[in-house]
BAZA-891907 format. One record per residue (C-alpha): residue number from 0; residue in three letters; x, y, z. Coordinates in nm, 3 decimals, decimal comma, always signed. Layout:
N
<site n="NUM" res="ALA" px="X" py="Y" pz="Z"/>
...
END
This chain:
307
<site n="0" res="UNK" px="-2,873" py="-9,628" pz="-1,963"/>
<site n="1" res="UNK" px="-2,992" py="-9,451" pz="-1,642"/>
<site n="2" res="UNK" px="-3,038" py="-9,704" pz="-1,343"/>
<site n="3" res="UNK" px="-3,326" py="-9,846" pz="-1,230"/>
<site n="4" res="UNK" px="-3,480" py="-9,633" pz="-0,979"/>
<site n="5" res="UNK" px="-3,833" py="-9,716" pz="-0,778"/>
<site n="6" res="UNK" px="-4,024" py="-9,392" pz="-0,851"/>
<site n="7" res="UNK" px="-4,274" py="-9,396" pz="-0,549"/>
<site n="8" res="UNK" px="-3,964" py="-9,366" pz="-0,268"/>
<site n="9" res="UNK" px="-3,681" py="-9,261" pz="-0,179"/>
<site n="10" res="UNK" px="-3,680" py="-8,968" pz="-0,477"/>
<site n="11" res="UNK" px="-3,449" py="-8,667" pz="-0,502"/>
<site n="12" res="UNK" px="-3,673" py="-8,320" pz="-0,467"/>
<site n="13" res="UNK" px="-3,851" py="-8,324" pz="-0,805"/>
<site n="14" res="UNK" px="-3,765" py="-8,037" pz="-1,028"/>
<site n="15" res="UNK" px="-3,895" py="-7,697" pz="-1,070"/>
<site n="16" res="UNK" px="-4,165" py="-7,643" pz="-1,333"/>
<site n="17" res="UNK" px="-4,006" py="-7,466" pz="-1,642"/>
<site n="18" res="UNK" px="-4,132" py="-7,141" pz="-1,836"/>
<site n="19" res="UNK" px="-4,289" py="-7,374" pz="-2,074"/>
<site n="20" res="UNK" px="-4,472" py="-7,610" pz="-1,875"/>
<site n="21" res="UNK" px="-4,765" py="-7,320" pz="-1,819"/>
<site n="22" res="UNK" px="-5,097" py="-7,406" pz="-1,935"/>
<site n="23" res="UNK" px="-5,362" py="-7,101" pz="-1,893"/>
<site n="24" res="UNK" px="-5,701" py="-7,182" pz="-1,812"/>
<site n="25" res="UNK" px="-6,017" py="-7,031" pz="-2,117"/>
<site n="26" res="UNK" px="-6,281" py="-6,798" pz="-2,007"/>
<site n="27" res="UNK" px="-6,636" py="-6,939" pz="-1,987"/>
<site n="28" res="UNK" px="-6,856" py="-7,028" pz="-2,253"/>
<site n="29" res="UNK" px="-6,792" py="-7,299" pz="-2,467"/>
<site n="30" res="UNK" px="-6,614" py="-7,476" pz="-2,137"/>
<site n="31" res="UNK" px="-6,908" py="-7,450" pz="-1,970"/>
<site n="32" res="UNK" px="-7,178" py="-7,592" pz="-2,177"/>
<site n="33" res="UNK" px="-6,965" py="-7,910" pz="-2,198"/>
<site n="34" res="UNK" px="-6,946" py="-7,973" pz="-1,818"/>
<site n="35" res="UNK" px="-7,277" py="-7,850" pz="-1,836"/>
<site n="36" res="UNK" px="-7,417" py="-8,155" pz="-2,138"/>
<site n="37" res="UNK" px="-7,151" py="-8,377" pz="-1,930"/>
<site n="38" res="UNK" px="-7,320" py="-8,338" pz="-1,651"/>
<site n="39" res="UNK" px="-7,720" py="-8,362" pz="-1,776"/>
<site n="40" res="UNK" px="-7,601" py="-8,687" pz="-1,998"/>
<site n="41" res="UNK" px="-7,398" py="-8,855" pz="-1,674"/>
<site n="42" res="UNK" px="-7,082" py="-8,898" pz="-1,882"/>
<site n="43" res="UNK" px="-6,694" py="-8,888" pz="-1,773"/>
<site n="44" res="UNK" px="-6,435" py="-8,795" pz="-1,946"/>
<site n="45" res="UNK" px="-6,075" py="-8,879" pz="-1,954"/>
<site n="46" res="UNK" px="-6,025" py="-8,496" pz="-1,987"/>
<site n="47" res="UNK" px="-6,100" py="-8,418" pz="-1,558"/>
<site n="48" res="UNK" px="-6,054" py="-8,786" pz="-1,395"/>
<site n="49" res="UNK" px="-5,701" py="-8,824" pz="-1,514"/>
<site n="50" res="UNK" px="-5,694" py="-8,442" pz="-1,464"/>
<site n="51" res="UNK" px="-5,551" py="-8,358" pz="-1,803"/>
<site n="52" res="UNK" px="-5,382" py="-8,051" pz="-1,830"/>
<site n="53" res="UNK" px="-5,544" py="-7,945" pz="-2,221"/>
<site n="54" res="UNK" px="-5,871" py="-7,995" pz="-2,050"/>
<site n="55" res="UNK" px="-5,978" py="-7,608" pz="-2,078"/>
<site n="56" res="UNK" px="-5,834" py="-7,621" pz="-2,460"/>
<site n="57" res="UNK" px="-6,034" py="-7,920" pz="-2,567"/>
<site n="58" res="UNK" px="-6,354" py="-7,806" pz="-2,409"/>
<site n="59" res="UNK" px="-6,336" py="-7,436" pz="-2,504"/>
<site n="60" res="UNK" px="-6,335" py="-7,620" pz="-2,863"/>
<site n="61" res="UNK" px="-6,615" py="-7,792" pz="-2,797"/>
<site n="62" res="UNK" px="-6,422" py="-8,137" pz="-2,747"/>
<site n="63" res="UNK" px="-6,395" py="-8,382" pz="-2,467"/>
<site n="64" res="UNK" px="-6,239" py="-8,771" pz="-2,484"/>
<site n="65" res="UNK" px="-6,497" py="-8,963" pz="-2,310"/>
<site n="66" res="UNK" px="-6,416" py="-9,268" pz="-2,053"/>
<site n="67" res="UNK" px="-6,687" py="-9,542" pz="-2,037"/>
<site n="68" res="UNK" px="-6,734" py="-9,764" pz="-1,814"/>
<site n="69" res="UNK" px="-6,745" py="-9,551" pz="-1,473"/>
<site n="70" res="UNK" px="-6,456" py="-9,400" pz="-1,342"/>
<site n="71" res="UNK" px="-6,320" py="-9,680" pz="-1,083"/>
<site n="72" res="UNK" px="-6,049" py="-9,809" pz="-1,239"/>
<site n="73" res="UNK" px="-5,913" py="-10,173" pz="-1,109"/>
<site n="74" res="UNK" px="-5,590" py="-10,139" pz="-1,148"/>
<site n="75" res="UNK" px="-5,369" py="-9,860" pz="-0,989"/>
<site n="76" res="UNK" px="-5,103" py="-9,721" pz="-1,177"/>
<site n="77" res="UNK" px="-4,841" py="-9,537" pz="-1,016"/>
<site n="78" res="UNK" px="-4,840" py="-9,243" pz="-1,285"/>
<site n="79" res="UNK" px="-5,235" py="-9,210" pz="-1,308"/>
<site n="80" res="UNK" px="-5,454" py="-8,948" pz="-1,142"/>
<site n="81" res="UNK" px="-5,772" py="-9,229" pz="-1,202"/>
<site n="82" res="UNK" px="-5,940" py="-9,339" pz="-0,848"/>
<site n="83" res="UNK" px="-5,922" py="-9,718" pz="-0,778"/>
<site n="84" res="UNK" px="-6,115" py="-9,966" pz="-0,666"/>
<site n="85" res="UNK" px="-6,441" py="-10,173" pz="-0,651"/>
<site n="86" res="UNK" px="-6,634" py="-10,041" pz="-1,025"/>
<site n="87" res="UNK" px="-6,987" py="-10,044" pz="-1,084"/>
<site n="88" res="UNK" px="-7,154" py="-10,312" pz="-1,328"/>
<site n="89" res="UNK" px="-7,134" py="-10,139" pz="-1,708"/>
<site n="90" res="UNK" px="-7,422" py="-9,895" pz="-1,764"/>
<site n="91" res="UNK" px="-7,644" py="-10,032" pz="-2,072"/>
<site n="92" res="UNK" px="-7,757" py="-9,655" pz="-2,154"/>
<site n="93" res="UNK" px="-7,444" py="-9,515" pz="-2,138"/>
<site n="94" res="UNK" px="-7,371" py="-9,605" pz="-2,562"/>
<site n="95" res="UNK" px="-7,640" py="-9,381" pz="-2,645"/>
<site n="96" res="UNK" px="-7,569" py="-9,113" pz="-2,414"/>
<site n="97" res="UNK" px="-7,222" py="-9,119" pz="-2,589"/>
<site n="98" res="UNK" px="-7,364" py="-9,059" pz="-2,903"/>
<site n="99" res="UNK" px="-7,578" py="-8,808" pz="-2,771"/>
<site n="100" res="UNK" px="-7,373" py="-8,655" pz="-2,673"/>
<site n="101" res="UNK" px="-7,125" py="-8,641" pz="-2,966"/>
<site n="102" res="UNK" px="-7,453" py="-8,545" pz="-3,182"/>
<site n="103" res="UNK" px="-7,483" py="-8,249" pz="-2,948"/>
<site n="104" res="UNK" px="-7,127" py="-8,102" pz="-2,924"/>
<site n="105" res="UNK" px="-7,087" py="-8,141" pz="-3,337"/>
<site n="106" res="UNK" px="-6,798" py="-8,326" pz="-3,315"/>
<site n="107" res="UNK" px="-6,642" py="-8,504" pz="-3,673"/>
<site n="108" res="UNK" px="-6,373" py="-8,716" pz="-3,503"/>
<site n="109" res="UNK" px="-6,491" py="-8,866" pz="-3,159"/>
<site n="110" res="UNK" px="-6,267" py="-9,037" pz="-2,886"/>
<site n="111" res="UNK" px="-6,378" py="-9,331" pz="-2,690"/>
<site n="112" res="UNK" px="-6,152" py="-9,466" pz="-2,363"/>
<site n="113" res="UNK" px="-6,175" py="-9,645" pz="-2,034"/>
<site n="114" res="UNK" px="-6,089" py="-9,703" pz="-1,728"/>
<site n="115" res="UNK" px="-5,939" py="-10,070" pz="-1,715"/>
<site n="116" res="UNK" px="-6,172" py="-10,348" pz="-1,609"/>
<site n="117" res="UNK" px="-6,006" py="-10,638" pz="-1,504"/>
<site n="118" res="UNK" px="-6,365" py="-10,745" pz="-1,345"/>
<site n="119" res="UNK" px="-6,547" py="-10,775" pz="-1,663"/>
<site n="120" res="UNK" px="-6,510" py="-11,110" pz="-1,851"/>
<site n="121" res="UNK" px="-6,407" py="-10,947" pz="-2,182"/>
<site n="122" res="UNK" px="-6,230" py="-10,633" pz="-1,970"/>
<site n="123" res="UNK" px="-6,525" py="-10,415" pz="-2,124"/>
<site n="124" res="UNK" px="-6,462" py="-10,469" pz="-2,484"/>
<site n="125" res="UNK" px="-6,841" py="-10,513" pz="-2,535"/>
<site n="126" res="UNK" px="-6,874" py="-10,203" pz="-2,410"/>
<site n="127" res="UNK" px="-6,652" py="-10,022" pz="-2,624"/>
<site n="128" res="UNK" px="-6,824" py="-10,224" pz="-2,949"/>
<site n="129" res="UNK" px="-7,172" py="-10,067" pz="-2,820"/>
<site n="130" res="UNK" px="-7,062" py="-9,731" pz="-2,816"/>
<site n="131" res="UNK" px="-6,905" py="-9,771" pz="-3,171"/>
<site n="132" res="UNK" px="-7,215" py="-9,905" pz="-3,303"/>
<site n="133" res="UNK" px="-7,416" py="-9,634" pz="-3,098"/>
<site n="134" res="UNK" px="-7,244" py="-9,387" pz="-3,274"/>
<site n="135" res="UNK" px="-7,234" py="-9,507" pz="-3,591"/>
<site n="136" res="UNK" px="-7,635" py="-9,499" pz="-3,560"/>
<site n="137" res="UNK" px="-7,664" py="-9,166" pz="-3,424"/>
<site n="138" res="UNK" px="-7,368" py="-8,967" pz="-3,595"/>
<site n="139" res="UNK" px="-7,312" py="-9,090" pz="-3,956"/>
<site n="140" res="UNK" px="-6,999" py="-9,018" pz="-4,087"/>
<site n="141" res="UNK" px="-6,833" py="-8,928" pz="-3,754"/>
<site n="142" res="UNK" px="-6,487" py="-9,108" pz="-3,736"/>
<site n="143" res="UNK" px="-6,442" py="-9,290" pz="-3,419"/>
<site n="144" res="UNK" px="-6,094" py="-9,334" pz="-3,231"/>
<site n="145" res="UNK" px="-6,092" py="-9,569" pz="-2,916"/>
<site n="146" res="UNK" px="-5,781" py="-9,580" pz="-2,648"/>
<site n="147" res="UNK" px="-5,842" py="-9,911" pz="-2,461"/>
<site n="148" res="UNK" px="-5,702" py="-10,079" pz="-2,159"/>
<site n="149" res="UNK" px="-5,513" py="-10,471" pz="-2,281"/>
<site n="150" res="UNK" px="-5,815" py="-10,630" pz="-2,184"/>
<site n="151" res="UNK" px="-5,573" py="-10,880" pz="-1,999"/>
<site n="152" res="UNK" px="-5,379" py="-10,978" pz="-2,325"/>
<site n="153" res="UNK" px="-5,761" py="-11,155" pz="-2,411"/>
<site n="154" res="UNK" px="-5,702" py="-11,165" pz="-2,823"/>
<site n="155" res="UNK" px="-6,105" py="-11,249" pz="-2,842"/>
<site n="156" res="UNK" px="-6,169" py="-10,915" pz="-2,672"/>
<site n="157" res="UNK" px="-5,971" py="-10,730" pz="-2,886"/>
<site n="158" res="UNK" px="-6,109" py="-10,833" pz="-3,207"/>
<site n="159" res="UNK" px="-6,469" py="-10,814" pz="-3,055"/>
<site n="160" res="UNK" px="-6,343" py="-10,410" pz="-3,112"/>
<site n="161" res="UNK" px="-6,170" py="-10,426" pz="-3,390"/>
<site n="162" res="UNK" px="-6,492" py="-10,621" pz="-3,600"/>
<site n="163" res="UNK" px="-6,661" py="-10,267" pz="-3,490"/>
<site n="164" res="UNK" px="-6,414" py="-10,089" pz="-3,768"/>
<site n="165" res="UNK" px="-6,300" py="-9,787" pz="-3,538"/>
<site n="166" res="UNK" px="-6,072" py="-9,576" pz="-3,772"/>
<site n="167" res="UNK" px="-5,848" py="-9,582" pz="-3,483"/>
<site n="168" res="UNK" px="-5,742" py="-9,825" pz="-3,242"/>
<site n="169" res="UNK" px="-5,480" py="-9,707" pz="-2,954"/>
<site n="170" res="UNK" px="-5,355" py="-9,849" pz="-2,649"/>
<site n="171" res="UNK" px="-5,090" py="-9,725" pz="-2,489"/>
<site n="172" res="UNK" px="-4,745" py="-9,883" pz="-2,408"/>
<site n="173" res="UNK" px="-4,697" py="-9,581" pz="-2,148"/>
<site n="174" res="UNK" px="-4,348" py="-9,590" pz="-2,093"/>
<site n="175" res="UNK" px="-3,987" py="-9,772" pz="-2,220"/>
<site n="176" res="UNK" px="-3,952" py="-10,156" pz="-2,071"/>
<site n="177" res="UNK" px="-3,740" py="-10,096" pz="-1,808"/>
<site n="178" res="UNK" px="-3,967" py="-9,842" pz="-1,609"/>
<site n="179" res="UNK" px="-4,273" py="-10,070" pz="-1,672"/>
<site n="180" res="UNK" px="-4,332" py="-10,253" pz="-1,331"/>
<site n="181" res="UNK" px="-4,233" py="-9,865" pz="-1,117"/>
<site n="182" res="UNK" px="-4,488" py="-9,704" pz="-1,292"/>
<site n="183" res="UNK" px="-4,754" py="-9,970" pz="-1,419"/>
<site n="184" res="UNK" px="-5,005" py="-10,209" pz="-1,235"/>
<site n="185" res="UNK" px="-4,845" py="-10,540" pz="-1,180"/>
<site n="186" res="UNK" px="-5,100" py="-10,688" pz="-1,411"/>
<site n="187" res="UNK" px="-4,955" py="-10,509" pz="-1,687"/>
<site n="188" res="UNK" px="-4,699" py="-10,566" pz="-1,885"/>
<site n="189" res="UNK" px="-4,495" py="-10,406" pz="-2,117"/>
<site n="190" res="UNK" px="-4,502" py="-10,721" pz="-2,415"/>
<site n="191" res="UNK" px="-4,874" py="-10,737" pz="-2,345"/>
<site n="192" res="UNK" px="-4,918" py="-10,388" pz="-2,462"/>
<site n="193" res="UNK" px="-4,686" py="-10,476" pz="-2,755"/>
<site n="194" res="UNK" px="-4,895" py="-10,800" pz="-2,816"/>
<site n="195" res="UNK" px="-5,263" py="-10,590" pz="-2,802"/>
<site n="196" res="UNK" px="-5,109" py="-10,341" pz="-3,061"/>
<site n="197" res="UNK" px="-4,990" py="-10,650" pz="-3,298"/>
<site n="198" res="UNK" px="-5,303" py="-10,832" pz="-3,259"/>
<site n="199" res="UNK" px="-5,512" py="-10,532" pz="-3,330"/>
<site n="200" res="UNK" px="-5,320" py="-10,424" pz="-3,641"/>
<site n="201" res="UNK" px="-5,363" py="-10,786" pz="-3,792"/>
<site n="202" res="UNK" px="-5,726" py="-10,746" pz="-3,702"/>
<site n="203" res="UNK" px="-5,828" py="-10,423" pz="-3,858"/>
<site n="204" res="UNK" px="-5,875" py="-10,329" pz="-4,250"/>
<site n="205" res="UNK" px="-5,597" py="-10,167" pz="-4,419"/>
<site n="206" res="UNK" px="-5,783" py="-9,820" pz="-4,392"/>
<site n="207" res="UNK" px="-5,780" py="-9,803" pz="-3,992"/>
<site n="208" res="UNK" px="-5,479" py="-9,702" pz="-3,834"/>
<site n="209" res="UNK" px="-5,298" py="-9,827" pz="-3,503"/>
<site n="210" res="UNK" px="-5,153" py="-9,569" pz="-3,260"/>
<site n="211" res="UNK" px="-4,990" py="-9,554" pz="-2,920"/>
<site n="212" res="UNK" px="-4,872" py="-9,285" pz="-2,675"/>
<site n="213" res="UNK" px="-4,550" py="-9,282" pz="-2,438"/>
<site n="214" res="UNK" px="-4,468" py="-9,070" pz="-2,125"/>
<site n="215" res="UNK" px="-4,101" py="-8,892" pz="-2,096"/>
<site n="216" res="UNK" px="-3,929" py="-8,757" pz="-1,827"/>
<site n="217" res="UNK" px="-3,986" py="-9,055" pz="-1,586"/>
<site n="218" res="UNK" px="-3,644" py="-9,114" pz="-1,578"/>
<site n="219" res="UNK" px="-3,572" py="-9,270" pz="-1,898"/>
<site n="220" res="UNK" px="-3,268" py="-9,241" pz="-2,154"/>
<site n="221" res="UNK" px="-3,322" py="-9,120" pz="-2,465"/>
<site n="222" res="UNK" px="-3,143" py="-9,452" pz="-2,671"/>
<site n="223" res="UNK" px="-3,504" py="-9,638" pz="-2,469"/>
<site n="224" res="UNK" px="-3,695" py="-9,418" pz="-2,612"/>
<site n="225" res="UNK" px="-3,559" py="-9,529" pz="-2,936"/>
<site n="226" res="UNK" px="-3,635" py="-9,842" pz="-2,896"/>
<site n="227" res="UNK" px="-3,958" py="-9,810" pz="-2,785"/>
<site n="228" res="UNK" px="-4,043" py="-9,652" pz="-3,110"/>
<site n="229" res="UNK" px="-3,863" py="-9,943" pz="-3,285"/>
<site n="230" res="UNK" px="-4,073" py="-10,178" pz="-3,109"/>
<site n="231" res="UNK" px="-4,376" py="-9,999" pz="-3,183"/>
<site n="232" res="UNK" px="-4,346" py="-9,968" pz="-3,497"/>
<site n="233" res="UNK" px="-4,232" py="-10,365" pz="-3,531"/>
<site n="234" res="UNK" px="-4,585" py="-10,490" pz="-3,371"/>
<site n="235" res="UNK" px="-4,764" py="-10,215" pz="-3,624"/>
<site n="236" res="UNK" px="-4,830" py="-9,917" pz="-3,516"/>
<site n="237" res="UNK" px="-4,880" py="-9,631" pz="-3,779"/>
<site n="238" res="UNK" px="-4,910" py="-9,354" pz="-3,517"/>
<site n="239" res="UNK" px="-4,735" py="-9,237" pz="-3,200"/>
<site n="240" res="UNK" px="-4,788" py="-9,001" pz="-2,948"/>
<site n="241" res="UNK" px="-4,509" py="-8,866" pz="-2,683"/>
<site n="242" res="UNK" px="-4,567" py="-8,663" pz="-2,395"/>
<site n="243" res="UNK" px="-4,406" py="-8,499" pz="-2,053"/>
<site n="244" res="UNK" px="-4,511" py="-8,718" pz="-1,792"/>
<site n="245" res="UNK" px="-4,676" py="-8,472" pz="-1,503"/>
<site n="246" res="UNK" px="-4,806" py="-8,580" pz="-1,145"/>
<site n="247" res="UNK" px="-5,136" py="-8,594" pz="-1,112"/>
<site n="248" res="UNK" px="-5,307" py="-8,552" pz="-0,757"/>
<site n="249" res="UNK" px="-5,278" py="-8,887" pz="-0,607"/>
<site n="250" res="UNK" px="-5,021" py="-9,027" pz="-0,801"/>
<site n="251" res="UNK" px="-4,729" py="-9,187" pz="-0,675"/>
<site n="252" res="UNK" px="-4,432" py="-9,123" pz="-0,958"/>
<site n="253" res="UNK" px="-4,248" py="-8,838" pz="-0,959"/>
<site n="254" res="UNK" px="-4,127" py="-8,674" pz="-1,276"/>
<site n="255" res="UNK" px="-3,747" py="-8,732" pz="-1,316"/>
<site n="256" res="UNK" px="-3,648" py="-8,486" pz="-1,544"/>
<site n="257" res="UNK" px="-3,872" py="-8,197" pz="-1,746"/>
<site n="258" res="UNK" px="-3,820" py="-8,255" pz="-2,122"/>
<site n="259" res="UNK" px="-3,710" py="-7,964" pz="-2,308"/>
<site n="260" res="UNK" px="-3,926" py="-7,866" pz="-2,626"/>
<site n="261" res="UNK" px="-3,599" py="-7,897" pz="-2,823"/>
<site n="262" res="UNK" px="-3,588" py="-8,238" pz="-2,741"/>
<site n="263" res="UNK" px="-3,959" py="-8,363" pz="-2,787"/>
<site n="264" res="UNK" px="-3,861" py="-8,182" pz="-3,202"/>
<site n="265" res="UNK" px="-3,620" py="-8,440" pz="-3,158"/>
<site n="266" res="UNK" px="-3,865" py="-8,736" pz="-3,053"/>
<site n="267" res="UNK" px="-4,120" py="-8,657" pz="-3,312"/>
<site n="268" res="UNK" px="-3,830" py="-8,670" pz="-3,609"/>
<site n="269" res="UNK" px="-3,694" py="-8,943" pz="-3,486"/>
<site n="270" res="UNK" px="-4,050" py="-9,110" pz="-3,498"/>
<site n="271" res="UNK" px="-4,094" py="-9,018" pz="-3,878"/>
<site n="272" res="UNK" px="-3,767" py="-9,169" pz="-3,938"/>
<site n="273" res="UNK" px="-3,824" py="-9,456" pz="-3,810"/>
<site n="274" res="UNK" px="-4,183" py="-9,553" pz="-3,987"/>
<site n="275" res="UNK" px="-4,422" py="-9,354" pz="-3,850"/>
<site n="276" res="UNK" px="-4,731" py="-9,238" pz="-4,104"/>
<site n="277" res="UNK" px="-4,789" py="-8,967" pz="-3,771"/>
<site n="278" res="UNK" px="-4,593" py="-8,825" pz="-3,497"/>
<site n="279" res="UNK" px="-4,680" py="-8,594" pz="-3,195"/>
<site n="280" res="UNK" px="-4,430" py="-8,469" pz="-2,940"/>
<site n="281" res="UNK" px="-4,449" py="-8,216" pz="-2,671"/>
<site n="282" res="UNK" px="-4,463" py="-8,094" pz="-2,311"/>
<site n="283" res="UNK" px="-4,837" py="-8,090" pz="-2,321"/>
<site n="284" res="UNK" px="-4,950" py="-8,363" pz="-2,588"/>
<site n="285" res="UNK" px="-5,154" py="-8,629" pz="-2,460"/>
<site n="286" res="UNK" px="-5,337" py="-8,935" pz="-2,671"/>
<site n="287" res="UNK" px="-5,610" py="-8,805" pz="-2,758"/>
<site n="288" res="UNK" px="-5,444" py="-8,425" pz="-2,801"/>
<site n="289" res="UNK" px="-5,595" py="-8,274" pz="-3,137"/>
<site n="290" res="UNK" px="-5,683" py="-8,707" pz="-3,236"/>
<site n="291" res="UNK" px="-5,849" py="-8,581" pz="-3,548"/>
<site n="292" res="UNK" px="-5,499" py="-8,426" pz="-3,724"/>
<site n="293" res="UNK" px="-5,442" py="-8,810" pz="-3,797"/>
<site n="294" res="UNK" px="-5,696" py="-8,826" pz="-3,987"/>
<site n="295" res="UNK" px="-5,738" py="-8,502" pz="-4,126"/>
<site n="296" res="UNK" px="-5,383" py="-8,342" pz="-4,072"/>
<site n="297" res="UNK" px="-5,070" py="-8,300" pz="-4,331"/>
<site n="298" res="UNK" px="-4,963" py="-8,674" pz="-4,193"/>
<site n="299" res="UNK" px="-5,256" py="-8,855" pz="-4,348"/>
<site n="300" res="UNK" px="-5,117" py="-9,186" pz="-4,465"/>
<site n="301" res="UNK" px="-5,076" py="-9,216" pz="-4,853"/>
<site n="302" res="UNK" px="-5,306" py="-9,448" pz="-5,045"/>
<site n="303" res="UNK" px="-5,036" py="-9,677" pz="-5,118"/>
<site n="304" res="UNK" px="-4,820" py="-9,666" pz="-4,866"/>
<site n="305" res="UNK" px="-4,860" py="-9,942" pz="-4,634"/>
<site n="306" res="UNK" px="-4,715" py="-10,252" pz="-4,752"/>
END
């Protein structure tokens, strides 16, 4: 197992990019009438405050993850791109503007994050419910998928999103244990994660799936990432994404190592074998990276195969 290494100081030169780490950026059109309805509904998305790299994919297909709740997150994650600090109070129109949105951009599958509210009594778990429900009443039969913070381990808040019946519910674990308090918040923790994913699984119907998303090349070994996906799968996950961990502007983490594509094959399979209904690895994936092939995709979960 590689040793512990504080990721903010001290680093080696990080590597070169590789050949495959290239990401080409869509001619006009569909990109810009979403920043354009963005931008006349006073939504953000996930897509340019974390600075995403699939951004011009996504939005040249008409697609965008959206991030409620403002864009000041409270925590401050080494890996994360996301400004910190002091956020607003939670926008009451902002639910329908969601849905508006979604109406507008014709989108079947939908995906609903946040920036982490530590701030908010419930962590903004209301928040998320309202936008389900908004949804729900504007865009009938669009499946919904939300990515939320741990609301501080707060079981109440969790179910207060789970009783809105999203057909997804992810949060993500991020990276293996031992990397946990160099790249995460120090009101984070890595069991937390494990507990919101546990809690939310016993919480849902038997229809909804459960689904969280890794980083790689921070410096981990491969036999953690194994047992990441073990513990995972233990607290009931049914989907799992993993992705190369790149440095945003204004993040603190360096990457460690670039992951070759031979190796994220390698992750995914490994992910199927050990329980997973869906798997998604690669230099460029993300948690929300094509969301809807869970639900629509060759991975769709049998009838009877949950247990």
């Amino acid at each position: 197992m590689p040793a512990e290494t504080d990721m903010t100081k001290n680093r080696p030169t990080p590597p070169k990019f590789p050949p495959w780490i290239r990401q080409s950026w869509p001619q006009s059109g569909a990109v810009d009438e979403v920043r354009d309805l963005l931008r006349e509904l006073g939504l953000n998305t996930v897509c340019r405050s974390a600075q995403c790299p699939n951004q011009g994919e996504c939005w040249s297909h008409r697609t965008a993850t959206f991030m409620i709740l403002g864009e000041v997150c409270s925590r401050n994650c080494a890996f994360c791109g996301v400004g910190t600090g002091t956020p607003a109070a939670p926008d009451e129109g902002e639910p329908a503007r969601v849905a508006e949105a979604i109406a507008r951009l014709g989108l079947r599958h939908s995906v609903i994050t946040s920036v982490t509210r530590d701030d908010l009594p419930d962590g903004g778990a209301g928040q998320f419910a309202a936008v389900i429900q908004a949804i729900r009443g504007r865009c009938p039969g669009v499946t919904i998928e939300v990515l939320t913070p741990d609301f501080g381990g707060d079981a109440d808040a969790i179910r207060l999103v789970t009783e809105a019946k999203p057909e997804v519910f992810a949060h993500n674990v991020e990276t293996v244990p031992r990397l946990h308090r160099l790249l995460r918040d120090a009101r984070a923790s890595y069991e937390r994660s494990l507990g919101v994913l546990k809690t939310a699984r016993e919480a849902l119907p038997e229809s909804c799936y459960v689904k969280s998303g890794l980083m790689v090349g921070c410096g981990e070994g491969e036999d953690e990432v194994w047992a990441t996906l073990e513990d995972l799968h233990r607290a009931g996950c049914d989907a799992v994404t993993i992705g190369q961990y790149l440095k945003p502007r204004g993040g603190r983490a360096e990457v460690a190592a670039f992951i070759t594509p031979e190796q994220f094959v390698r992750y995914e399979k490994k992910a199927l074998e050990t329980g997973f209904v869906f798997a998604m690895a690669g230099p460029f994936v993300r948690s929300s990276y094509h969301a809807d092939e869970l639900l629509t995709g060759t991975f769709r979960r049998p009838a009877a195969a949950k247990t």
